[in-house]
N, C-alpha and C positions, 0 to 999 in steps of 0.2 A: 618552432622548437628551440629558437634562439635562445629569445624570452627567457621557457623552462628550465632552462639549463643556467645559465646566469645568474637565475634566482634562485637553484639550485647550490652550484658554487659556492655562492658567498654565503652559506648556513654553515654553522659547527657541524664535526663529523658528526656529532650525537643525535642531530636535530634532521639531518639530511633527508634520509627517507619520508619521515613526517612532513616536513615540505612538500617534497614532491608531489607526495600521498595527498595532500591537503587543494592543491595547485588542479591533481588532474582530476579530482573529486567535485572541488568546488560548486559545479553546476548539477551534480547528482544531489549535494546537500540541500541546494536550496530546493529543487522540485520535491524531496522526500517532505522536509522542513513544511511547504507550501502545501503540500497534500494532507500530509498528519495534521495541522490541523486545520483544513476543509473538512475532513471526515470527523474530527471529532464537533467540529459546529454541527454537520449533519444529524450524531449521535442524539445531542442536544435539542436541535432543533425540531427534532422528528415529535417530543413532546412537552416542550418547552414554547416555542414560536412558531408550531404550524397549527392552522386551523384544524388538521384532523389531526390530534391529540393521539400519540398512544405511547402507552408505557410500552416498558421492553419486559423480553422473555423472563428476565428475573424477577422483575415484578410478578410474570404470569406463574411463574415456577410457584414461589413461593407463598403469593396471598389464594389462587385457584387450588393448585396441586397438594399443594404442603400445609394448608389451613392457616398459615401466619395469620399475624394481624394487620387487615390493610395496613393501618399507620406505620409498623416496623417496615412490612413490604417499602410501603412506598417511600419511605427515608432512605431504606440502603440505595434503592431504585434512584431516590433523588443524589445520593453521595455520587454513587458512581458513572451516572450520568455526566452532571456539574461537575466534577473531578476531574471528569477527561477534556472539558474545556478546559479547567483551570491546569491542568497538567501541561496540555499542547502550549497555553502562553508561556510556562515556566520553560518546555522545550527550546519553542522559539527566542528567548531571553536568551539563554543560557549555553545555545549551539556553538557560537564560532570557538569558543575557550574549551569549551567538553570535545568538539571534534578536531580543534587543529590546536591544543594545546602550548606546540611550537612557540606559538607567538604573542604567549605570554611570558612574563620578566621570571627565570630560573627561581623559585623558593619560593615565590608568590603565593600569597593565601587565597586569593580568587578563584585561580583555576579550579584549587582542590573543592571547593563550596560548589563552584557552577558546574563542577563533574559528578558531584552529590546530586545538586539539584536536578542535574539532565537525567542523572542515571531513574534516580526516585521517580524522576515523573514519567519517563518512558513506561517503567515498572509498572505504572498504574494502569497506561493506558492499555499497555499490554495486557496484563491481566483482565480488564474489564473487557476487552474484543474477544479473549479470549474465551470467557467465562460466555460473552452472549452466543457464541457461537455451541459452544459445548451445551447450555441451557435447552438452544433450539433443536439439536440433535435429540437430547434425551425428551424433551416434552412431545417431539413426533410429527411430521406432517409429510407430505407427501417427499420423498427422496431425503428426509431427513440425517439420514444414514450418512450422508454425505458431506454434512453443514460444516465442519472443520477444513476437509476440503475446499469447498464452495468458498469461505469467509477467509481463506490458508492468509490473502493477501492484504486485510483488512488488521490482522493482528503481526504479521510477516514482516510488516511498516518500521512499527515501534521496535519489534527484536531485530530487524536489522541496523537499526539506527543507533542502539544501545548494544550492538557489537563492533559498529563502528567507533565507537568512542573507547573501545579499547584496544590499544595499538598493538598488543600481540597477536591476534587473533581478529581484526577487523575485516581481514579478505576474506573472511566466511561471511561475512555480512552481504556479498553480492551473491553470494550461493544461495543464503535465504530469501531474497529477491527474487532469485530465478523459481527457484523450488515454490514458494509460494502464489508466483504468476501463474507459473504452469500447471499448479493445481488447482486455482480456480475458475482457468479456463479450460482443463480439463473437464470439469465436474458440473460447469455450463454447457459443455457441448454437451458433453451426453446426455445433459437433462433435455435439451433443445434437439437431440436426435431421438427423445423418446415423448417429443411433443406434451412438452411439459405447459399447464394450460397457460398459468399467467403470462409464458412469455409469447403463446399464441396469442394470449389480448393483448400485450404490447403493443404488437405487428398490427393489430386490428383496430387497433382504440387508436395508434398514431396515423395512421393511414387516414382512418374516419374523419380525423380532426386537421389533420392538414394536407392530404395529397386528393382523399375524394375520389380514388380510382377503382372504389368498390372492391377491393380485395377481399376473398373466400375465406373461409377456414382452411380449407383444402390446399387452395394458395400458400397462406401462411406456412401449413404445417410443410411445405413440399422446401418452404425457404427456410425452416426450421432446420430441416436436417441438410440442406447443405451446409449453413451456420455452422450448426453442430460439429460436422465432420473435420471442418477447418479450423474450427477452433480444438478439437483432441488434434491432430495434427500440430497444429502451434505452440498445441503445449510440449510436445514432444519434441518437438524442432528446436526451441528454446532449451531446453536441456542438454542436444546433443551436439548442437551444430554452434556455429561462429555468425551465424549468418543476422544481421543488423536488421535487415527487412521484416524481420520474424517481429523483434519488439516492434518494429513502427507499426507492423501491422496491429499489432492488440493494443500499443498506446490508442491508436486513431477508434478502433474497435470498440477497446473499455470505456472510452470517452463517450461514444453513440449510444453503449449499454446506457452508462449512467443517466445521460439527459432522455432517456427515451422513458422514463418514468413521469419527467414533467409534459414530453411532447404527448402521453398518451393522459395522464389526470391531468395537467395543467401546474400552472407555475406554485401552486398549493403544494407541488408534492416535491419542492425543491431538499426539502432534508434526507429523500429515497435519494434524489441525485447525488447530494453530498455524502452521505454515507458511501456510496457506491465509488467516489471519484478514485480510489486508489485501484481500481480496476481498469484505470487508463493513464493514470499520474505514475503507479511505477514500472509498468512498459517504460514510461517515457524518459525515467530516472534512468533505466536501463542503455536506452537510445544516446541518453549524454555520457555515459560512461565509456571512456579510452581503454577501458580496464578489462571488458568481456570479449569482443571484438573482434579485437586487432593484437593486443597486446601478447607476451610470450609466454608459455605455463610458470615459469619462475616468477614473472611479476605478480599472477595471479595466486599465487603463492607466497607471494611478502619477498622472494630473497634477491636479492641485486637489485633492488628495487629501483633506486635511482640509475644505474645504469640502462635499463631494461626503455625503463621509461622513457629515456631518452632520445633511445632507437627505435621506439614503437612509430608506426603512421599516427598518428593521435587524428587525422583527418581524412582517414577512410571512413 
């Protein structure tokens, strides 16, 4: 706490909070940073660089549903895809000056460019997580009803990120973190307490492929619904409680979700992983944060902020 406080100190009063803010963030930025764009390579890669090729929902909305014409279909299909990579590199460019501003030179024409550019490209990516999520709702499939839900943390990413970069109102940025975790492992478990199938082939296709221990369906679905239970649990727990264990449990969780798409197809279905990664990456973003915790309702609130922070455990 020495450290923080020192480097604290010696900032102008104007700059003060933003410091600190930036200091005990730091390691939240770069896993959100690192995960945004894992997920949008995933986006990308799912029919760009994997052997099973598929377009996205919006392709399907539009050339199946809506009669377009392939060609139009698949341009916007191809924009918004390639976009959200090209978005996430302009992200990652453009983060340290868009989220800790501070510590760029007062009147500087940089900041104000690379706060354009982080904000626009956030925008995008947001939109476009959004839109597939919304797409897959209305086109239908089994629990569909729920896909905004289910996806809450795949778009939750981007609008927290791009409320953090503005400093009035950036503490709302951990609250959509939270609210978006906890509705999509909400809306997993109870799809997994009502033995939802692919994720009984999961359990069954990874089992088959690497442990060999003959597991049933019966089996599966009986570990389904414990799954299930603790995961609506967690997500509940996360929203009400302090308690740190809760994210490590769903970082560690989200993380086995994701890879358990390669461990059951095989290393081919690496872009299911990577779309999936922020169902374990922003648990984990969570877990680094001083901010949720430990800390006091006024810090999580913006007001005494450097004082607050001071006096917080930062190391519980």
């Amino acid at each position: 706490m020495n450290q923080l406080e020192n480097e604290v100190s010696t900032d102008p009063a104007g700059s003060e909070q933003s410091t600190a803010w930036c200091i005990a963030m730091s390691g939240v930025y770069r896993c959100l940073l690192l995960v945004l764009v894992l997920q949008c390579v995933g986006v990308a890669g799912r029919y760009y660089w994997s052997p099973n090729e598929m377009e996205s929902d919006v392709y399907g909305l539009l050339y199946f549903d809506w009669s377009w014409s392939e060609e139009v279909a698949q341009r916007i299909d191809d924009v918004g895809t390639l976009g959200c990579c090209v978005a996430a590199f302009f992200v990652a460019l453009t983060a340290r000056l868009s989220l800790c501003p501070g510590e760029a030179k007062s009147g500087a024409l940089l900041p104000w460019v690379s706060r354009f550019v982080f904000r626009a490209s956030l925008a995008w990516i947001l939109l476009w997580m959004f839109l597939l999520a919304l797409i897959f709702m209305i086109r239908g499939d089994a629990f569909s009803e729920l896909a905004l839900g289910e996806h809450a943390v795949r778009y939750g990413l981007p609008m927290a990120l791009l409320v953090f970069s503005i400093p009035r109102i950036r503490f709302i940025g951990l609250w959509v973190l939270r609210f978006a975790v906890a509705a999509t492992f909400m809306v997993h478990g109870y799809k997994a307490i009502q033995f939802y199938g692919p994720f009984t082939d999961l359990i069954l296709l990874s089992d088959a492929k690497w442990l060999g221990s003959s597991v049933d369906q019966s089996a599966a679905e009986r570990g389904l619904l414990v799954i299930g239970v603790i995961d609506v649990v967690a997500g509940v727990l996360l929203l009400v409680t302090r308690w740190r264990a809760i994210a490590v449990y769903m970082a560690c969780w989200g993380v086995v979700t994701a890879l358990s798409r390669m461990t059951a197809f095989g290393f081919n279905a690496w872009p299911e992983s990577l779309i999936r990664v922020a169902n374990g990456g922003v648990p984990l973003a969570l877990v680094l944060s001083p901010l949720i915790f430990t800390a006091s309702k006024s810090l999580m609130y913006n007001r005494t902020f450097s004082a607050d922070l001071a006096s917080s455990d930062l190391d519980d």
